[in-house]
C-alpha positions in Angstrom: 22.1 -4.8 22.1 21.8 -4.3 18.4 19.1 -4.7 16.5 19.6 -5.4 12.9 16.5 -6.7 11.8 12.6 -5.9 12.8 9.1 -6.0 10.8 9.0 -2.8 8.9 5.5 -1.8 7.1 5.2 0.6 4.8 2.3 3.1 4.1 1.3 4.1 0.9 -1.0 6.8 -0.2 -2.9 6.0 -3.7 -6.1 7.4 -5.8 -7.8 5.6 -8.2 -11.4 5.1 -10.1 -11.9 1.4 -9.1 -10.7 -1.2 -6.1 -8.6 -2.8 -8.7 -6.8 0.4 -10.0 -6.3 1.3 -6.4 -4.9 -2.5 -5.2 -2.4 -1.8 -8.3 -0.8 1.2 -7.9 -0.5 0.6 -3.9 1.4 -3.1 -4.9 3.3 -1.5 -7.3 4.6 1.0 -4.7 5.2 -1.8 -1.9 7.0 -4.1 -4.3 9.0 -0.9 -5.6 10.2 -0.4 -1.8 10.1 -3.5 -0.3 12.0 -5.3 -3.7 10.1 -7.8 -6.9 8.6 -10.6 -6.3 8.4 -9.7 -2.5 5.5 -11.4 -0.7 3.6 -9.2 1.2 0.7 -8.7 4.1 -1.9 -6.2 4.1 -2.2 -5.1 7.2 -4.9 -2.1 6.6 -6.3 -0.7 3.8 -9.0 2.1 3.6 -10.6 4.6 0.8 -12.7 7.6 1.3 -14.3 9.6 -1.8 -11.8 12.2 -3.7 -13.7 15.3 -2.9 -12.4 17.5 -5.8 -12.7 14.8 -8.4 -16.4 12.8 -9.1 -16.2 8.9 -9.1 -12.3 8.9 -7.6 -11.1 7.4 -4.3 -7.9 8.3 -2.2 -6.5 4.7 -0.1 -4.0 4.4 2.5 -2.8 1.0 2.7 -0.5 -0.2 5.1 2.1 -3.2 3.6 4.2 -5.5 6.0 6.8 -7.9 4.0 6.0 -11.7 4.9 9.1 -13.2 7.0 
């Protein structure tokens, strides 16, 4: 059997000041890999403090292109 096709997600690592700055860059990324105008699915997203740097967040958000 070959498989040719199958739900691919894609996680992205992103730092920002503010949700919004964050949800930007990480969309940017996924449409970047996943192609324009792609719609996509969110399937986690979380963001924990930047230690070294005051009022900045590091996100991991996991993307899954809608079929």
């Amino acid at each position: 059997m070959s498989v040719r096709r199958f739900p691919l997600t894609l996680r992205v690592a992103v730092s920002g000041a503010t949700p919004d700055e964050i949800r930007e860059a990480a969309v940017a990324q996924a449409l970047s890999f996943f192609g324009a105008g792609t719609e996509l699915d969110v399937i986690s997203a979380e963001a924990e403090p930047d230690g070294e740097h005051h009022n900045r967040y590091n996100a991991t958000v996991v993307f899954r292109k809608v079929s």
